[in-house]
KEDREN-205936 format. One record per atom (N, C-alpha, C): z, y, x. Coordinates in steps of 0.001 Angstrom, whole numbers, padded with zeros to 6 digits, always signed. Each point is the difference from the previous one (the first is absolute). Layout:
# KEDREN-205936
ZYX ...
***
This chain:
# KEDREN-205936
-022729-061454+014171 -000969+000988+000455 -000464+000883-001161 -000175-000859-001183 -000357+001279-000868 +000929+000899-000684 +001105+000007+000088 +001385+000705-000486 -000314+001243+001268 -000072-000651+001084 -000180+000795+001148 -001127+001574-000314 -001280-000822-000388 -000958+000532+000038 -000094+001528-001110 +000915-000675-000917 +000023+000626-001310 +000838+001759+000278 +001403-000747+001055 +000852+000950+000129 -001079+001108+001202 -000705-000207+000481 -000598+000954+001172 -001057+000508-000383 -000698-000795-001460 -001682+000059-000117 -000137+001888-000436 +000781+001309-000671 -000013+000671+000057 -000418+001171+001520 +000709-000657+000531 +000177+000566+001391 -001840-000094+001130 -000540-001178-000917 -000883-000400+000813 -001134+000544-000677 +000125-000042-001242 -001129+000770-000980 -000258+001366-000448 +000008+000835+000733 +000405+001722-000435 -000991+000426-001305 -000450-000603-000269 -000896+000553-001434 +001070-000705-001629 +000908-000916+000902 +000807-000522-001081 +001292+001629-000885 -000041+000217-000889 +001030+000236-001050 +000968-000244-000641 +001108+000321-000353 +000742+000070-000547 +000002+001283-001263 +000375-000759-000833 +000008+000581-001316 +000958-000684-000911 +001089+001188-000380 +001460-000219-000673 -000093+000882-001257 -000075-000463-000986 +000085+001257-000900 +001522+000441-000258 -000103+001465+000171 +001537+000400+000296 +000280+001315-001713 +001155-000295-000153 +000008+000691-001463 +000914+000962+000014 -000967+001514-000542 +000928+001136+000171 +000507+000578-001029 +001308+000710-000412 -000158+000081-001378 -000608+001992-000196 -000367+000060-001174 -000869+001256-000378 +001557+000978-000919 -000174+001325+000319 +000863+000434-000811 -001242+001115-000369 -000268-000290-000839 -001310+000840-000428 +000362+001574-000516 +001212-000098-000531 +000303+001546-000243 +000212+000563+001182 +000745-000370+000971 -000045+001096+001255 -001192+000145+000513 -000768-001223+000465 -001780-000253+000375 -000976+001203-000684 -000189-000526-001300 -000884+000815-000587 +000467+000983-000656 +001211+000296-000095 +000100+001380-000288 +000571+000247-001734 +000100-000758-000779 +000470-000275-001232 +000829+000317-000752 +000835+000158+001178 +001907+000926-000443 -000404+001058-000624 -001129+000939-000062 +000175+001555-000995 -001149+000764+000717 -000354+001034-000408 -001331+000461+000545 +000108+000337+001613 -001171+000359+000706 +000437+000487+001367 +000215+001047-000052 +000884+000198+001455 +001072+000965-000138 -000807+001390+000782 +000019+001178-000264 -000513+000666+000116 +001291+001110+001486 -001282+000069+001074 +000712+000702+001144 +000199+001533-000143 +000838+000485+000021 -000265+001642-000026 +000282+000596+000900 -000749+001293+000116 -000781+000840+000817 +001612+000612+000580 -000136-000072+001026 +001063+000963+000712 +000731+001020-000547 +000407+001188-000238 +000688+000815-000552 +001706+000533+000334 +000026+000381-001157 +001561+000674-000326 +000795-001335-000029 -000022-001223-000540 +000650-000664+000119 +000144-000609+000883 -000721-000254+001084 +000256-000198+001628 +000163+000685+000853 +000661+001465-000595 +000874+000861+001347 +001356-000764+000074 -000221+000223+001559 +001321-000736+000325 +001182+001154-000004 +000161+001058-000466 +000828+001012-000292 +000837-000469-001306 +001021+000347+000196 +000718+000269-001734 +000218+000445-000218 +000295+000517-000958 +001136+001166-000890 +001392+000447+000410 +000102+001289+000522 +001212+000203+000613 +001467-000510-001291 +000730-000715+001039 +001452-000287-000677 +001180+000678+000328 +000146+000404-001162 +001804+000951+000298 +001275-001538+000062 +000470+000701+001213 +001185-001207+000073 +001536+001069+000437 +000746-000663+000474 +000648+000673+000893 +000462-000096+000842 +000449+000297+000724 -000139+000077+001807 +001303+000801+000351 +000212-000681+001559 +001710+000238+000343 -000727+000058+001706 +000576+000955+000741 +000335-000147+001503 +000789+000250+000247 +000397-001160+001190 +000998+000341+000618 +001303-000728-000901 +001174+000395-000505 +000881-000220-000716 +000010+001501-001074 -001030+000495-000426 -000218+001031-000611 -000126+000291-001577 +000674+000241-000921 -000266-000390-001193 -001419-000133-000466 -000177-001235-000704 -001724-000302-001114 -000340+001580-000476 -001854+000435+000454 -000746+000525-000290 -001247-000515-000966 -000209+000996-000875 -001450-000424+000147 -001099-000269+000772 -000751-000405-000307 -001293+000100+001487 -001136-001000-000338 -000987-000102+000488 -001077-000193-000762 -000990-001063+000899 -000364-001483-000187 -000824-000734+001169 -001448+000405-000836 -000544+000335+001102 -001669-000159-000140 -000556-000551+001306 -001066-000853-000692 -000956-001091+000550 -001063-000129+000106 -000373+000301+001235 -001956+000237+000635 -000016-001133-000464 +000732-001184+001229 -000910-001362+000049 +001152-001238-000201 +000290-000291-001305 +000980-001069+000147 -000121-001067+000950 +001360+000011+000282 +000179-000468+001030 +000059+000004+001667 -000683+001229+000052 -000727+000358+001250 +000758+001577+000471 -000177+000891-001214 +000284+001466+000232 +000703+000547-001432 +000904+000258+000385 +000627+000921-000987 +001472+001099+000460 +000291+000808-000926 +001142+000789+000416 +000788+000385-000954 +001316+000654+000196 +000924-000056-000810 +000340+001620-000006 -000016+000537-001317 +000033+001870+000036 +001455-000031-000229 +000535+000533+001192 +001919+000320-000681 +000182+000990+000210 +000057+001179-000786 +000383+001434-000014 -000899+000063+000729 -000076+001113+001204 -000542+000676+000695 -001506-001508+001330 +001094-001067-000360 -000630-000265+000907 -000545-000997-000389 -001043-001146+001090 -001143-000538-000087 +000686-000982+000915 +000347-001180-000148 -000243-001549+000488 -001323-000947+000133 -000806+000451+000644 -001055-001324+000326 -000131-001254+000760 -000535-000569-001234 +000035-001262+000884 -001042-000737+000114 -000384-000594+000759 -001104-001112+000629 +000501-000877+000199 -000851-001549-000788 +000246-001398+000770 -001304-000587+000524 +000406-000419+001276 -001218-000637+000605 -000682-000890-000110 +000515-000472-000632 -000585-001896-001226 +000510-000664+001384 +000678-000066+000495 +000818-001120+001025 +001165+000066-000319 +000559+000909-000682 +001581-000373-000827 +000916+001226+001118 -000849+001234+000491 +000767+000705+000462 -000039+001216-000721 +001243+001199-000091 -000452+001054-000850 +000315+001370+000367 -000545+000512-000413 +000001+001359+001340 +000817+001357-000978 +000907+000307-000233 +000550+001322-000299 -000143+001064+000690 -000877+000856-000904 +000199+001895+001399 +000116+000825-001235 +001005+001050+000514 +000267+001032-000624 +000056+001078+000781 +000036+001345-000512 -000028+001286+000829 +001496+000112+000857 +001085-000918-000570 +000936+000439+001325 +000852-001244+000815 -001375-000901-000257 +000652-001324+000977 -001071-000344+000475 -001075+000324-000529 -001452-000700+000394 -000063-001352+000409 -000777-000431-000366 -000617-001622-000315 +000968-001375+001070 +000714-000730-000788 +000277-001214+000721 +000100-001378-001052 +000234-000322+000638 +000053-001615-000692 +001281-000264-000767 -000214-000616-001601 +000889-000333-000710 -000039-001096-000513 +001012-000677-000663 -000114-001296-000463 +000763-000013-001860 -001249-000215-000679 +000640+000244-001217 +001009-000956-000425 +000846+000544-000981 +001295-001056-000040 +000043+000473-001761 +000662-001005-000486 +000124-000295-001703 +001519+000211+000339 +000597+000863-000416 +001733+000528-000419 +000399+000390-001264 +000542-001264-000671 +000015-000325-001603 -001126+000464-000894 +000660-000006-001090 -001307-000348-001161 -000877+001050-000172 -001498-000533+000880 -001141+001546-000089 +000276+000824+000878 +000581+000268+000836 +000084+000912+001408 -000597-000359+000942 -001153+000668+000365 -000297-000522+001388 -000231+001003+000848 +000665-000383+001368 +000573+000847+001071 -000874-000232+001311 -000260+001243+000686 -000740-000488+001396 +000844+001002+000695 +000827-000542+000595 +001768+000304+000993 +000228+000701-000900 -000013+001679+000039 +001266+000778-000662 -001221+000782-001418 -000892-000131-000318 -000588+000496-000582 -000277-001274-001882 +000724+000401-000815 +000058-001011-000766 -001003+000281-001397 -000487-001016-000922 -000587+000514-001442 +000327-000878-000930 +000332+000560-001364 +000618-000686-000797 -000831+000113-001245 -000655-001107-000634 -000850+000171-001132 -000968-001097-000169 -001069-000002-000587 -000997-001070-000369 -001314+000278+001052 +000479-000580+001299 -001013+000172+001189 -000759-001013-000228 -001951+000414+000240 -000849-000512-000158 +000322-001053+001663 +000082-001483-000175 -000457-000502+001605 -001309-000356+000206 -001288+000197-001308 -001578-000640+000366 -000565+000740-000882 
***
């Protein structure tokens, strides 16, 4: 009976406790901060436009001999276009992994970018060859 009593007497006493001392370990440099002074946030600006610096690359349509031509970038990742001679390639991605090409003489449809050897990247017949920013 008292083995009994012992195993239930919790159950019967609700003011009873338990107390385990449990051991955590401290990494005090990440905790308090120790690694080097705090780090200081800065103010919005020029260095958080999401624009870049236009890039000269060169560019092929069609089966057409390599041009110059020039990518510039509102919003990486999101909006940008490609200057080839006369004309203007824009493009939009929808952040769902779809991407929208319109130009003045096909106007806007859906493309799928493709990597065609070293540094070319192609969306169907419209190609660029050079040091393309992808972020």
């Amino acid at each position: 009976l008292g083995l009994a009593l012992w195993l239930v007497w919790p159950a019967w006493r609700p003011s009873a406790v338990l107390s385990v001392p449990i051991s955590t370990p401290r990494f005090p440099d990440a905790i308090e901060g120790s690694i080097g002074p705090p780090r200081q946030i800065p103010e919005p600006g020029p260095a958080f436009s999401t624009a870049a610096e236009p890039v000269n690359l060169r560019c092929r349509i069609n089966s057409a001999p390599w041009q110059p031509c020039v990518l510039e970038i509102d919003r990486v990742g999101e909006h940008w276009w490609l200057v080839v001679g006369a004309r203007r390639f824009e493009f939009r991605h929808d952040g769902r992994g779809q991407v929208i090409l319109s130009d003045s003489d096909q106007g806007p449809r859906p493309v799928v970018p493709e990597w065609r050897g070293q540094g070319v990247l192609c969306w169907q017949d419209l190609c660029a060859e050079g040091a393309i920013p992808l972020d």
